[in-house]
N, C-alpha and C positions, 0 to 999 in steps of 0.2 A: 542066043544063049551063050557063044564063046565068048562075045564083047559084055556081055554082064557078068560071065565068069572073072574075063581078067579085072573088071572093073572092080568087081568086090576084093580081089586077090591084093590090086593097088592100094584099096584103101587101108585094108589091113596092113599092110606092107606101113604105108603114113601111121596108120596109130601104131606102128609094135614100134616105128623110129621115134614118136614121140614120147610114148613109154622110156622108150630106152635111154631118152636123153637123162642127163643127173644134174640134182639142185643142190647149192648149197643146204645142208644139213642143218634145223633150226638151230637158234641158241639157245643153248642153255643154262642156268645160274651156276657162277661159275667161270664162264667163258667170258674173254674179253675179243670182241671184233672190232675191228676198223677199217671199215667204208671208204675205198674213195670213186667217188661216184665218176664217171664218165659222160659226159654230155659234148664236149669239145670245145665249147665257150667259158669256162673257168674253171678256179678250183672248186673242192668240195668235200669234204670229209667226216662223216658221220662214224662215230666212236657209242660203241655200246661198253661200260664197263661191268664188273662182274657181277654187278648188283641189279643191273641193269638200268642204271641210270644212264641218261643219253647227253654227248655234247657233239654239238654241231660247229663244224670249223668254216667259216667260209662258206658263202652261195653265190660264185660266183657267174656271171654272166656280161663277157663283153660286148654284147648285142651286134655283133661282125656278121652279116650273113655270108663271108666270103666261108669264112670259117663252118665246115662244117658239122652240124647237129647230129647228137647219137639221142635215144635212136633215129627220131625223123624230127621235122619243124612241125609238126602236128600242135605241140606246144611249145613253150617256152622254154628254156634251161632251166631258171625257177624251178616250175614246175614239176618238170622230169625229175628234178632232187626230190622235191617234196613228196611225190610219187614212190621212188626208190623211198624215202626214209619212213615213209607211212605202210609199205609192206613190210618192212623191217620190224618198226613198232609194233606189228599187229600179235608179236610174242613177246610183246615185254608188258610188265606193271603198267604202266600208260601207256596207252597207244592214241594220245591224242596230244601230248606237250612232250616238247625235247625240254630238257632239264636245261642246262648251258646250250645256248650259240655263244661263239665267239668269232668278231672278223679282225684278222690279223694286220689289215692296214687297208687304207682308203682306194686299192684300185678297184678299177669296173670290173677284170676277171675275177676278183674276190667278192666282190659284193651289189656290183649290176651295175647300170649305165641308163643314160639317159637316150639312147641310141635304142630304137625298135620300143621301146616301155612301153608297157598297156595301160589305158586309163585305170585307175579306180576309183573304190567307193566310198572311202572314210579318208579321202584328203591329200592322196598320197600318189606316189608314179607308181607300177607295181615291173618291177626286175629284180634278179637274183633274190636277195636276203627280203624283201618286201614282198616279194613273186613266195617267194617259201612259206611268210609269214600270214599268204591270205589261206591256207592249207594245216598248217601246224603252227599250234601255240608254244611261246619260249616264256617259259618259266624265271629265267635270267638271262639278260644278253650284257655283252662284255667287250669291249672296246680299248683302243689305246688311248683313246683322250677324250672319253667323258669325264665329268659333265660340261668342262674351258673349251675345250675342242681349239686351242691355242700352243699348241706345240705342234714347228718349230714357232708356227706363226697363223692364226685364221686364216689369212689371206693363201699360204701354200696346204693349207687342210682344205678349202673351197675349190682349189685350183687342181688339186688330184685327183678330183671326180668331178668336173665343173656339170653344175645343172644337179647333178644326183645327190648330191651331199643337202642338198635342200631338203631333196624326197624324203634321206634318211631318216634326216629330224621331223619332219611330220610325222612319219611311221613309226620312229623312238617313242614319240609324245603322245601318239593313240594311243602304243598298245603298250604303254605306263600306265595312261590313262584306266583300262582295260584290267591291270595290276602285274603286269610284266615290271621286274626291277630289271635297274644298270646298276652296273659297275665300270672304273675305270680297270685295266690290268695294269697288275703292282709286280714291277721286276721283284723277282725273288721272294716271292710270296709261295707257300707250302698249301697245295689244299686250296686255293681258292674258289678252284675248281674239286669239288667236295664230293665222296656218292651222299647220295642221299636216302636210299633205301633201304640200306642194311649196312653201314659204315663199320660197325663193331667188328663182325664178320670180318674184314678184309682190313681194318687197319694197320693192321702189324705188314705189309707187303703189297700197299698197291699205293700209290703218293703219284701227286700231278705238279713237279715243280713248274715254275713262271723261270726262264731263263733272261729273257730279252725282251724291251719293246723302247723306242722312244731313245735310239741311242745309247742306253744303258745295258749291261750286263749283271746278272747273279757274280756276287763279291764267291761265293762257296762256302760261307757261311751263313747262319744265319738268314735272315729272309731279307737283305739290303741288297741293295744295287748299284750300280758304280757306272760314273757318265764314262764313256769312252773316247770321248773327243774335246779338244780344247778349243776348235777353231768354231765359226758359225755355223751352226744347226742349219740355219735355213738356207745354204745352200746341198742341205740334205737332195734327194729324191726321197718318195716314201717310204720308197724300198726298206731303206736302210733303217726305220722305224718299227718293221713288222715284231709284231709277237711271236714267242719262239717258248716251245712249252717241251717236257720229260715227261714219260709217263713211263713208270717205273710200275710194274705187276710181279712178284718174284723177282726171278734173277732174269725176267724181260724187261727191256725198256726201248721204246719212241723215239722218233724225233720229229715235230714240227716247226718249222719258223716261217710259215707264209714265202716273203719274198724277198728275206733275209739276203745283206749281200756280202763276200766276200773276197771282193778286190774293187776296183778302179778300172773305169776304160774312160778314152778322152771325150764324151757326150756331156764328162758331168764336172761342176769346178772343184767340188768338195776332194781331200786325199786319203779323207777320214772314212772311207764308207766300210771297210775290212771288219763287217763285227764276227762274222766268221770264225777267228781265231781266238778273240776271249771265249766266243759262245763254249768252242768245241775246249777248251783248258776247264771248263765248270760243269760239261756235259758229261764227257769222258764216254766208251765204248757205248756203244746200240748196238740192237739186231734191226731196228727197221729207221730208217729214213725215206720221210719225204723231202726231195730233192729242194732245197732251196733255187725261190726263184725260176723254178721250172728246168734246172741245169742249164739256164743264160750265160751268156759269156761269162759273168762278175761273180759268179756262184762254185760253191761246191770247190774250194781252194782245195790245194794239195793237202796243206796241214789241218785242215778239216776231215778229211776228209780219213786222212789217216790214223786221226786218234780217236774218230767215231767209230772207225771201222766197222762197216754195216755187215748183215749177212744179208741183205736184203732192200736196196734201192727201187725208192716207187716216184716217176715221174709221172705232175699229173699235168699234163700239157693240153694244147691247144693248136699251135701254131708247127710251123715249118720250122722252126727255130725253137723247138722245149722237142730237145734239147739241143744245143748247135755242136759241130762237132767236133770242137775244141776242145770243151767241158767233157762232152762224153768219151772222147783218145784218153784226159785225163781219168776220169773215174776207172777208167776200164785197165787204167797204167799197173800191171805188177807190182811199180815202184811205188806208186801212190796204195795202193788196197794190196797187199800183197796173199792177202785169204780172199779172193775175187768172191764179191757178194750176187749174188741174182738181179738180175734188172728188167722191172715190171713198168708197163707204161697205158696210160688211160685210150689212149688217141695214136695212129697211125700217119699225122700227117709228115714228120718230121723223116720218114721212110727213106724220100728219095734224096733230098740232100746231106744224111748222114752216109750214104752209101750201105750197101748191103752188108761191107764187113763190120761196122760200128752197129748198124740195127739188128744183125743177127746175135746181140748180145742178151736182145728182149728177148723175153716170153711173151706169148699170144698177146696183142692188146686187149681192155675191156676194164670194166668194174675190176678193181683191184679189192679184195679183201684178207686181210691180217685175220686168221682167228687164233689165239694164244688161248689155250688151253687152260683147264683148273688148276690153280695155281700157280701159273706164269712157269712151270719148267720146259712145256714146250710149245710148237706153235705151228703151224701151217698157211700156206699163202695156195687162195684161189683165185682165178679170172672168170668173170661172170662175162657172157657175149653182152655187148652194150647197145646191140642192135635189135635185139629181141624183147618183148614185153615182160616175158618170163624169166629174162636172165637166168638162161640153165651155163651150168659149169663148163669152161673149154677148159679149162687148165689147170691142175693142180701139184703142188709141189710137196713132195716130201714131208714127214714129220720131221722138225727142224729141235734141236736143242736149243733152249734159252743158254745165256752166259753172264 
C-alpha cells in the first residue's frame, strides 16, 4: 500500500510539473511574430504578420550528421520546420499554405542539400525547402534569380548547391505546375512581399522593404537598386548575393539578410564582398536582427553594426563557428553597440570555443521567437525548449519598447 501510495504521490508530482510548465501564448490579429526555428542544420524563419499572413525565410538543411538535430533525428530538419510551422498555422486564416517562402541565396543550410535527401514522389530529392514543401503548400516562393538563374553566372549558381539546385527546379516546376507562382526579388521594391488578408487595416504602418540581393543595394529612394561593385561578380561567393529584407510594423522594424557579408577574409579573390555597410546607410536603427551569416568571421562589421543598433541580436547557427569569437568580442564591444542589445542563439554548439565569458552573453538557447505587439509600440522575446515536442517557454524577456 506505501509503494502505491508514493507511486500515485509521483505521478501527480509529473502532471502538477507538467501543468506548470508555460506555452507561448496564441496569436492574435494584431500581433506580429517571428519564428526562428531551431533544428541545428540551417536557417529558418517563419514570420506571422498582423493580419496573419505567413512568410517563410529559408528551410534550411545541410544534411551534416556530424552536426547535431533538435529535437532528435527521428526526422529530417525539413520536416521538423514544417512541423513547427504547421502548429503555428493551426491559429491562423490558413492553416494549410504559407503565403510567401523566400530563400535568400543558394546554400544547402538555407535550402537543403543533396547529402542524406529522401527519395520522392513527384520527381524531386526531398531536403530543407522541398522536405517543407511535401507538408505545406506555398502560395508564392521568391528567389534571387528566377526565372535566368544567371547571375553571376549558371555555372557558379549550379556550383553553390552542386546536385541540389537540380532538385530545386524540378520542385519549382511541379508545384507551379500545382499553381504555386515565382518571382524573382527586386532590390528596393516596397510590398513585394504584400499581407494579404486585411491589408487596408495595417497599411499606414507595417511595410516590407527589399534592401539587398545580387550585389545590389536599396538607392533610399524610391524602389531602385544600385550595383555595388565594379570589379567581376563572379568571383563573388553566394554569400555576398543573399537577400536582405526591413520589416518595418510601427515604430518596430527587422532585419534579415540570409548570409550577407560584411568584409573580406583571404579564402576569397573578390575585395568587393562588404555589402554590409551600404545595406546598414539605407537600413538605419532596428530592434531585432538576424545576425548576418550566422556572425562568421566576414559578418556583422563594426559600422553595421552600429548604425543598426539592435536591441536584440538572434543568431541562428549550426556549427561550432555561428558564431566565431571574433565577431562575437566585436558585437558584444561598448565601442561597437554602446546600448548592448540581448543575444539569443538557436543552437549550443558554438559553447566551448567562444569560452564561457563570450557565451555567457546568451540567453537560454532554443526556438527564438519576436512577438511585437498591436501596433508595433512594443514587443517581447521568448525561447521555446527545442528539444521538446511541445516547445514549452524556458525564457522570456521583458516587455521591450519599439523606437
Amino acid at each position: 500500500m506505501k509503494r502505491i501510495l508514493l507511486s500515485i504521490v509521483g505521478i501527480v508530482a509529473l502532471m502538477a510539473g507538467a501543468s506548470a510548465q508555460t506555452y507561448l501564448p496564441e496569436w492574435q490579429e494584431g500581433y506580429m511574430d517571428i519564428h526562428t526555428i531551431a533544428t541545428g542544420r540551417g536557417d529558418a524563419t517563419f514570420i506571422v504578420m498582423p493580419d496573419g499572413t505567413t512568410l517563410m525565410i529559408d528551410a534550411g538543411d545541410n544534411g551534416k550528421l556530424k552536426d547535431p538535430q533538435h529535437p532528435d533525428t527521428t526526422k529530417r530538419a525539413g520536416e521538423w520546420q514544417a512541423i513547427y510551422m504547421k502548429k503555428v498555422m493551426e491559429q491562423l486564416p490558413d492553416k494549410n499554405n504559407v503565403d510567401y517562402a523566400m530563400i535568400t541565396h543558394f546554400h544547402d543550410d538555407h535550402m537543403g542539400a543533396v547529402r542524406q535527401m529522401l527519395p520522392g514522389e513527384n520527381g524531386y530529392g526531398l531536403s530543407g525547402i522541398t522536405l517543407v514543401g511535401e507538408f505545406v503548400g506555398f502560395d508564392k516562393l521568391i528567389d534571387r534569380a528566377y526565372p535566368d538563374y544567371d547571375f553571376p553566372s549558371p555555372k557558379k549558381i549550379a556550383n553553390a548547391n552542386k546536385g541540389f539546385m537540380e532538385e530545386y527546379h524540378k520542385f519549382t516546376a511541379y508545384k507551379m505546375s500545382k499553381g504555386m507562382k515565382m518571382e524573382k526579388f527586386r532590390v528596393g521594391a516596397l510590398n513585394q512581399i504584400a499581407m494579404v488578408n486585411n491589408p487596408k487595416k495595417y497599411r499606414k504602418n507595417f511595410e516590407i522593404r527589399n534592401l539587398a540581393a545580387n550585389g545590389e543595394v536599396w538607392t533610399g529612394t524610391g524602389e531602385e537598386g544600385a550595383k555595388q561593385y565594379k570589379g567581376d561578380p563572379t568571383l563573388f561567393d553566394e554569400n555576398v548575393n543573399s537577400c536582405a529584407i526591413r520589416i518595418t510594423y510601427g515604430d518596430f522594424r527587422y532585419y534579415n539578410g540570409g548570409d550577407l557579408s560584411g568584409g573580406n577574409y583571404k579564402i576569397y579573390k573578390s575585395s568587393e564582398r562588404d555589402m554590409e555597410t551600404p545595406v546598414a546607410k539605407v537600413c538605419g536603427e532596428v530592434n531585432v536582427i538576424k545576425a548576418n551569416h550566422h556572425g562568421y568571421y566576414d559578418t556583422c562589421n563594426g559600422f553595421f553594426m552600429n548604425v543598426l543598433s539592435p536591441d536584440v541580436v538572434v543568431v541562428d547557427a549550426r556549427s561550432n563557428n555561428h558564431p566565431v569569437p571574433s565577431t562575437m568580442a566585436r558585437m558584444t564591444d561598448p565601442m561597437v553597440c554602446p546600448e548592448q542589445p540581448e543575444y539569443y542563439i538557436t543552437v549550443d554548439k558554438a559553447r566551448e570555443k567562444l569560452s564561457e565569458e563570450l557565451w555567457n552573453h546568451f540567453k537560454p538557447w532554443g526556438h527564438i521567437v519576436v512577438r511585437v505587439y498591436e501596433g508595433g509600440a512594443e514587443y517581447q522575446v521568448f525561447v521555446l525548449d527545442a528539444d521538446k515536442l511541445d516547445t514549452p517557454v524556458i525564457y522570456k524577456s521583458d516587455i521591450k519598447k519599439s523606437r
